[in-house]
N, CA, C and O atoms as a GROMACS GRO file, in nm:
protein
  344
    1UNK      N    1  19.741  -8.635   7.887
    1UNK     CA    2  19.791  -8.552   7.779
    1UNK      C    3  19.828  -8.415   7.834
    1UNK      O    4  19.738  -8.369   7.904
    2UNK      N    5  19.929  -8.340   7.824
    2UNK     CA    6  20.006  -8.247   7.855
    2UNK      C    7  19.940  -8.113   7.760
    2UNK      O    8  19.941  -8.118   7.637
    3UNK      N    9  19.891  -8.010   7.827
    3UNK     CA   10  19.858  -7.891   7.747
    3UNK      C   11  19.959  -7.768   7.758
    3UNK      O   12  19.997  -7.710   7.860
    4UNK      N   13  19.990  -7.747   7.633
    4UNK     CA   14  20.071  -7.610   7.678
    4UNK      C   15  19.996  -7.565   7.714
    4UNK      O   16  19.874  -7.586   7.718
    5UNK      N   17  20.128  -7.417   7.779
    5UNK     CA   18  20.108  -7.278   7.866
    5UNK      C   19  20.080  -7.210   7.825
    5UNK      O   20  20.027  -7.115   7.882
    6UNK      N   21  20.100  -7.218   7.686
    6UNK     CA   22  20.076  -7.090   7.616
    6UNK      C   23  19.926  -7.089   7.588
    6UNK      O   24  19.863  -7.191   7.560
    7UNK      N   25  19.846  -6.910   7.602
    7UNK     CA   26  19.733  -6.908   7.561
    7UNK      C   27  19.741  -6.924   7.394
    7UNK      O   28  19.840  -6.909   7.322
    8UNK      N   29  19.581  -6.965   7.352
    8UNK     CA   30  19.589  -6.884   7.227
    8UNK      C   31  19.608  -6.768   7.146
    8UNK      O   32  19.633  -6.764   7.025
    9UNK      N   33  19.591  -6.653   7.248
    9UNK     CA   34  19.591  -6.541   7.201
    9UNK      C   35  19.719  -6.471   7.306
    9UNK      O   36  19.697  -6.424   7.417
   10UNK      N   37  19.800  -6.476   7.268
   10UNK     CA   38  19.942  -6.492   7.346
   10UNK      C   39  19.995  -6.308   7.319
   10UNK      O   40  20.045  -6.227   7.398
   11UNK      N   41  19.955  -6.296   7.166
   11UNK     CA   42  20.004  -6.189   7.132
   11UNK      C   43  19.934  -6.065   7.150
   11UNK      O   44  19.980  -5.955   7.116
   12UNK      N   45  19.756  -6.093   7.236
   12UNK     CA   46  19.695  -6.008   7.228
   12UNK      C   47  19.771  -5.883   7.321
   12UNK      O   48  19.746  -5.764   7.304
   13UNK      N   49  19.857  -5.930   7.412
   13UNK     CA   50  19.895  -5.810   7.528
   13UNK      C   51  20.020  -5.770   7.494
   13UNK      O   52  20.094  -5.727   7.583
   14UNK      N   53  20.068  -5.780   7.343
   14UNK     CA   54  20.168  -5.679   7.303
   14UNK      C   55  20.132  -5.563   7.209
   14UNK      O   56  20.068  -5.568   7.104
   15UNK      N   57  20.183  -5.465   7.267
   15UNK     CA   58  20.196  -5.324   7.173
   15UNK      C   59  20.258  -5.305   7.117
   15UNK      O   60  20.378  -5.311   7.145
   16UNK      N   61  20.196  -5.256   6.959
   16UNK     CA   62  20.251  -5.246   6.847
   16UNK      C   63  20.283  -5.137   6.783
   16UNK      O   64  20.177  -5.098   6.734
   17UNK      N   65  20.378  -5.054   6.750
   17UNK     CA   66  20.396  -4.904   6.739
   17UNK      C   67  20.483  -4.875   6.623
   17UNK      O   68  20.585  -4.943   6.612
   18UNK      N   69  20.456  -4.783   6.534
   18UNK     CA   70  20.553  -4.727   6.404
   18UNK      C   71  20.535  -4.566   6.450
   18UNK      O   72  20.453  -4.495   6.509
   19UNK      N   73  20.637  -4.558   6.398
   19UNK     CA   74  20.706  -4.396   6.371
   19UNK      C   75  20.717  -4.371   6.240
   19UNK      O   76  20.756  -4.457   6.161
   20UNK      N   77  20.681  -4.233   6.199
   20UNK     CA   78  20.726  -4.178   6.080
   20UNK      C   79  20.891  -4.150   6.066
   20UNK      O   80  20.967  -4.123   6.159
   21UNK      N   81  20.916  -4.159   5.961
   21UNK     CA   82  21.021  -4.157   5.926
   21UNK      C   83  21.081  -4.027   5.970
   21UNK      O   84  21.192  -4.056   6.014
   22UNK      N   85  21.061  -3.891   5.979
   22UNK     CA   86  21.052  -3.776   6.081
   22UNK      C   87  21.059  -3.810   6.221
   22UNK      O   88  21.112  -3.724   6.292
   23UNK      N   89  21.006  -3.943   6.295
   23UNK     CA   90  20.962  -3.928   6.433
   23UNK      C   91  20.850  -3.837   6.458
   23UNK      O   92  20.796  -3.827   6.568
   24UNK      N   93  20.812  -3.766   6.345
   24UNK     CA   94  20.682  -3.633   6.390
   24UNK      C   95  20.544  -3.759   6.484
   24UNK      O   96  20.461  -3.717   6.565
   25UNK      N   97  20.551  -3.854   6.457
   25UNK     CA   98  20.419  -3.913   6.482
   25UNK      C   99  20.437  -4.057   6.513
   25UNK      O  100  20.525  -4.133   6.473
   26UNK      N  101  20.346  -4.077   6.584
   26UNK     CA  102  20.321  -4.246   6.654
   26UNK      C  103  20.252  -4.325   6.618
   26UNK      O  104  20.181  -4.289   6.712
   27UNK      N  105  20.177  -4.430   6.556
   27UNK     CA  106  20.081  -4.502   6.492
   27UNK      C  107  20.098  -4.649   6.640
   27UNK      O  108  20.191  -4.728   6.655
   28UNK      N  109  20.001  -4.639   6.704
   28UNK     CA  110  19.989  -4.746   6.807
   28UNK      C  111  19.868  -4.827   6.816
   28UNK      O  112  19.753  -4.784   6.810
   29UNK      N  113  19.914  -4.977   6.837
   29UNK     CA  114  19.766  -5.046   6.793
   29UNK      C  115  19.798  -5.128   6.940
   29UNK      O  116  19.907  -5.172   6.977
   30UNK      N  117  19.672  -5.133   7.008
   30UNK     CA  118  19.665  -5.206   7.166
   30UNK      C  119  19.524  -5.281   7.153
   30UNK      O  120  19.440  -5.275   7.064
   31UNK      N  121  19.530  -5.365   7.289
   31UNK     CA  122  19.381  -5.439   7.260
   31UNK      C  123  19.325  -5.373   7.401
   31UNK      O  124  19.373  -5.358   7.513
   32UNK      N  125  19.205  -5.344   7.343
   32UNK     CA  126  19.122  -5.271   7.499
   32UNK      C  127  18.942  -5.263   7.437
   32UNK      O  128  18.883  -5.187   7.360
   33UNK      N  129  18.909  -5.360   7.502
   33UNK     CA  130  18.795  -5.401   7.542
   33UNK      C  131  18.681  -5.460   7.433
   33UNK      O  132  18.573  -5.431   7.383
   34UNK      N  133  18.819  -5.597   7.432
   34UNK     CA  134  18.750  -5.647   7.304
   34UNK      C  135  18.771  -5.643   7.200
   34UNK      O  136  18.746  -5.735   7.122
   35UNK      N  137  18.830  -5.522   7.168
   35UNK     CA  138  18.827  -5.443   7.003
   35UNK      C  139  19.017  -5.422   7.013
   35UNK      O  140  19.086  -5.435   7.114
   36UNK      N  141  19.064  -5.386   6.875
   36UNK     CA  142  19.176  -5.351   6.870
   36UNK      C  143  19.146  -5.191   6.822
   36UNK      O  144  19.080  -5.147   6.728
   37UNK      N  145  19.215  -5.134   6.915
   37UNK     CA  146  19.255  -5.007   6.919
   37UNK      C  147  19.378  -4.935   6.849
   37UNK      O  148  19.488  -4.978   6.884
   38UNK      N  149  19.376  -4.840   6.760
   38UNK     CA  150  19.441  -4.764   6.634
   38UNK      C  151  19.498  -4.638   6.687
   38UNK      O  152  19.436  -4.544   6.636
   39UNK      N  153  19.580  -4.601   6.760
   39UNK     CA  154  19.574  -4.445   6.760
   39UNK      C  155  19.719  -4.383   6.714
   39UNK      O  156  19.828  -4.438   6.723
   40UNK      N  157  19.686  -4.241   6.658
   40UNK     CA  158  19.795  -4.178   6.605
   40UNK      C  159  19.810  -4.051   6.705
   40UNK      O  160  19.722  -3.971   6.738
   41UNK      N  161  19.934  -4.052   6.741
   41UNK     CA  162  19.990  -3.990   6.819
   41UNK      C  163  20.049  -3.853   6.770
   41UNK      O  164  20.116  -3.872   6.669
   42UNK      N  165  20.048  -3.776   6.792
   42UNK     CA  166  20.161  -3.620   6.764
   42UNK      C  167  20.290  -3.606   6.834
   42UNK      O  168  20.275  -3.521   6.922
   43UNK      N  169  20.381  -3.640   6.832
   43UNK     CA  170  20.521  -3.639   6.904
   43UNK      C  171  20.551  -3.475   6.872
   43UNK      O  172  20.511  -3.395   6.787
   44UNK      N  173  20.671  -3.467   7.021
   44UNK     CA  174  20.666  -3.547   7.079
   44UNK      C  175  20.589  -3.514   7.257
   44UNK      O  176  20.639  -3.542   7.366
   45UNK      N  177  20.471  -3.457   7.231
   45UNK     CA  178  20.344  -3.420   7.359
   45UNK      C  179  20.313  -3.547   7.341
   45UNK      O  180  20.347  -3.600   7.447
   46UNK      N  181  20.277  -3.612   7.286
   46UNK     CA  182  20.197  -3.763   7.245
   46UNK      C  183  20.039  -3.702   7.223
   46UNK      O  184  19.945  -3.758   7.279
   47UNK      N  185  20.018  -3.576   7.132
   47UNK     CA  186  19.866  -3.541   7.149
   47UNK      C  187  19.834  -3.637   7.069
   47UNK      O  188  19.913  -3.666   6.980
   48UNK      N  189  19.705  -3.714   7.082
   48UNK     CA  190  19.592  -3.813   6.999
   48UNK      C  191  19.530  -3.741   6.902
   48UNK      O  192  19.434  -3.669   6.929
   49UNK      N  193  19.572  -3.752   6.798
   49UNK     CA  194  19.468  -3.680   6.680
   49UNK      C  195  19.423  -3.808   6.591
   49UNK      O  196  19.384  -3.777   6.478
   50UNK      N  197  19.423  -3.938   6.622
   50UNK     CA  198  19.328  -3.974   6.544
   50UNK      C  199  19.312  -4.127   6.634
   50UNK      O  200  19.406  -4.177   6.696
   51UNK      N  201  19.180  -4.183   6.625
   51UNK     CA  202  19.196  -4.343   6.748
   51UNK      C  203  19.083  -4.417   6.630
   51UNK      O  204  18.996  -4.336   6.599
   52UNK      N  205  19.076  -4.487   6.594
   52UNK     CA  206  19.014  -4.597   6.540
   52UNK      C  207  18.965  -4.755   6.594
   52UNK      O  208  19.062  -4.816   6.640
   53UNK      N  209  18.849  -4.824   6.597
   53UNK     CA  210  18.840  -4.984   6.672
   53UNK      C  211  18.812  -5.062   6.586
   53UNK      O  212  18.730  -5.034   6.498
   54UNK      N  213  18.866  -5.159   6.591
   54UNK     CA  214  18.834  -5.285   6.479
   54UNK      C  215  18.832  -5.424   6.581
   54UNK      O  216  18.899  -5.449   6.681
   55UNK      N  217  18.736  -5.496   6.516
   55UNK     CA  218  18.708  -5.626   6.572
   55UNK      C  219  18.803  -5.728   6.554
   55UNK      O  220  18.793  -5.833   6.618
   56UNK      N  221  18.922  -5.704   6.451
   56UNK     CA  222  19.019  -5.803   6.417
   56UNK      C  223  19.156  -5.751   6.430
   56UNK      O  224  19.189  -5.642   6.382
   57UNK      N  225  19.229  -5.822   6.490
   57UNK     CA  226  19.398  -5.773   6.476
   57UNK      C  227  19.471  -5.700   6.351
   57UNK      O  228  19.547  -5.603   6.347
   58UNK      N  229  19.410  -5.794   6.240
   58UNK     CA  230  19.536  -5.799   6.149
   58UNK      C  231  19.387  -5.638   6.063
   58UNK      O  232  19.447  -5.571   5.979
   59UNK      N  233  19.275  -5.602   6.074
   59UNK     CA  234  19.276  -5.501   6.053
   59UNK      C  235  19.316  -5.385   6.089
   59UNK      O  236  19.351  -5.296   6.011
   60UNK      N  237  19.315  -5.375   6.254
   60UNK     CA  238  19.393  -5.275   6.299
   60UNK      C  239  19.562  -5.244   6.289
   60UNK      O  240  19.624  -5.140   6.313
   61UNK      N  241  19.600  -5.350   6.252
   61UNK     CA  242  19.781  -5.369   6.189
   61UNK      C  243  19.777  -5.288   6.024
   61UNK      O  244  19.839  -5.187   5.992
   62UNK      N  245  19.691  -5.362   5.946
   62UNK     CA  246  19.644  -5.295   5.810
   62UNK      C  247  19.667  -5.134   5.809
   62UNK      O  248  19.749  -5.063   5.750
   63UNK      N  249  19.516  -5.092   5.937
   63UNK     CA  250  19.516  -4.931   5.903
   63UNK      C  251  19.616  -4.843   5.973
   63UNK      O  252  19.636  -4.729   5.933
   64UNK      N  253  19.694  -4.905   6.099
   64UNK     CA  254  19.803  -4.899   6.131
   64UNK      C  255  19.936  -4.835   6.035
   64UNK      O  256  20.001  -4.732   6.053
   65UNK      N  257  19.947  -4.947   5.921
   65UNK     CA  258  20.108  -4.915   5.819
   65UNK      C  259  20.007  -4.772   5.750
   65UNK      O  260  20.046  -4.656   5.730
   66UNK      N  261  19.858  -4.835   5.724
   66UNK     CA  262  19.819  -4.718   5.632
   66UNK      C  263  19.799  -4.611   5.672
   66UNK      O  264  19.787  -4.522   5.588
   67UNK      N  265  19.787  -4.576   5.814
   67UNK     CA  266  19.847  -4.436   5.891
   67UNK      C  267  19.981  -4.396   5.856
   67UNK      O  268  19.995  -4.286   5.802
   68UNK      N  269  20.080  -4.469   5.878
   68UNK     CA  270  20.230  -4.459   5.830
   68UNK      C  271  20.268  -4.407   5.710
   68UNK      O  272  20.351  -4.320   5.682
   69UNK      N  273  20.168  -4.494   5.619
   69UNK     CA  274  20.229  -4.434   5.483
   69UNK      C  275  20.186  -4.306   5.436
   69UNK      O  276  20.236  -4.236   5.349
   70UNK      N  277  20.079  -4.284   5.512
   70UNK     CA  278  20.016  -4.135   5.440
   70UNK      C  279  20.087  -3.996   5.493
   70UNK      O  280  20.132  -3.893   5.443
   71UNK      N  281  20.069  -4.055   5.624
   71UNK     CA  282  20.180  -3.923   5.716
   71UNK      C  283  20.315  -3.932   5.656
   71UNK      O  284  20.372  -3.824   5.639
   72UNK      N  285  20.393  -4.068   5.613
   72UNK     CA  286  20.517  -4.002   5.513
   72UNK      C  287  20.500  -3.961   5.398
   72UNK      O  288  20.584  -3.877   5.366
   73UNK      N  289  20.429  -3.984   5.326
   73UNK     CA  290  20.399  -3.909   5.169
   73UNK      C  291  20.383  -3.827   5.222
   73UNK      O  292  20.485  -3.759   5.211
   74UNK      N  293  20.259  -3.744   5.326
   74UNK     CA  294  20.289  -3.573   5.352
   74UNK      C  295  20.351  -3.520   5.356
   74UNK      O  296  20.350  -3.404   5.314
   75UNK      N  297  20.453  -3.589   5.417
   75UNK     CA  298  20.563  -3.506   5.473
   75UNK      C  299  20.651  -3.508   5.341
   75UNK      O  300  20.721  -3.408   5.328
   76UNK      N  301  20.660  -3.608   5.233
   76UNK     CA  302  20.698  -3.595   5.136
   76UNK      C  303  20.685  -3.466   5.033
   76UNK      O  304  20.765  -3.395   4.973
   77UNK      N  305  20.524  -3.477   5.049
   77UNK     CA  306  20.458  -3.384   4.912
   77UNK      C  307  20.482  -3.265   5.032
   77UNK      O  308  20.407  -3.331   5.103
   78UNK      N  309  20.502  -3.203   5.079
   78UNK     CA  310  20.571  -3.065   5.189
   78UNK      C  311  20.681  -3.071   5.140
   78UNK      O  312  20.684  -3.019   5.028
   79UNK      N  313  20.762  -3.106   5.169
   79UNK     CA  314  20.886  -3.082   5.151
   79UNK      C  315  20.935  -3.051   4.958
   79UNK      O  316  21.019  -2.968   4.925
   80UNK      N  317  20.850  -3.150   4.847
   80UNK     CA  318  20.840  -3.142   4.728
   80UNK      C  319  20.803  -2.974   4.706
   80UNK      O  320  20.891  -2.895   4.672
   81UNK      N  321  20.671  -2.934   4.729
   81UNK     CA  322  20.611  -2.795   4.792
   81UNK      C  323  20.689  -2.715   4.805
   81UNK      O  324  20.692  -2.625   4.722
   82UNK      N  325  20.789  -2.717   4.923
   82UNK     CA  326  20.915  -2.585   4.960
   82UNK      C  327  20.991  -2.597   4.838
   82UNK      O  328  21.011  -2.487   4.786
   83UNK      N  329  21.027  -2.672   4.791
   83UNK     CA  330  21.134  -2.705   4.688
   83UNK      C  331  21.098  -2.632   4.565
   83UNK      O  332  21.182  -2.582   4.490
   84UNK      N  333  20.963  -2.628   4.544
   84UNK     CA  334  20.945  -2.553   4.382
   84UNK      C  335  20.912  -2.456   4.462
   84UNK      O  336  20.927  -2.366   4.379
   85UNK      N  337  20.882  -2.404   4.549
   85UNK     CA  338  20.856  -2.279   4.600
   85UNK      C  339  20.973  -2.161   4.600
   85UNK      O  340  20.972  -2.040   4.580
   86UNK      N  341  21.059  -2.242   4.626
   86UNK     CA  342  21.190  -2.172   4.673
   86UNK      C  343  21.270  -2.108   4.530
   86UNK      O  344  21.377  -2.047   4.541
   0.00000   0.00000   0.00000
């Protein structure tokens, strides 16, 4: 009987990355040591202001978009902010 090549976990050694809609920021999820790794980036230095570990993929994908979405509503409710300000 013939076994594929492929591992099971095939997808563990790809990196997964969103940008805010600005580009202001990086949301990157990697696997390192065991755990899946979360970090939010500051563009464009790449400073780390926030890293998170989760035992499962599809949680670190989860808090991943939910990094995304909050850093664009900020940048939303800012910009809303200047607008009645002005």
């Amino acid at each position: 009987m013939a076994i594929s090549g492929k591992r099971r976990f095939d997808d563990d050694d790809k990196v997964v990355r969103y940008t805010t809609a600005e580009n202001d920021f990086e949301v990157e999820v990697t696997r390192t040591l065991q755990k899946w790794c979360v970090t939010v980036y500051q563009l464009p230095a790449r400073d780390i202001l926030a890293q998170d570990f989760f035992p499962e993929r599809w949680k670190a994908l989860a808090r991943a978009q939910d990094f995304i979405r909050l850093l664009n509503q900020r940048n939303k409710k800012e910009g809303a902010e200047v607008e009645l300000e002005s």
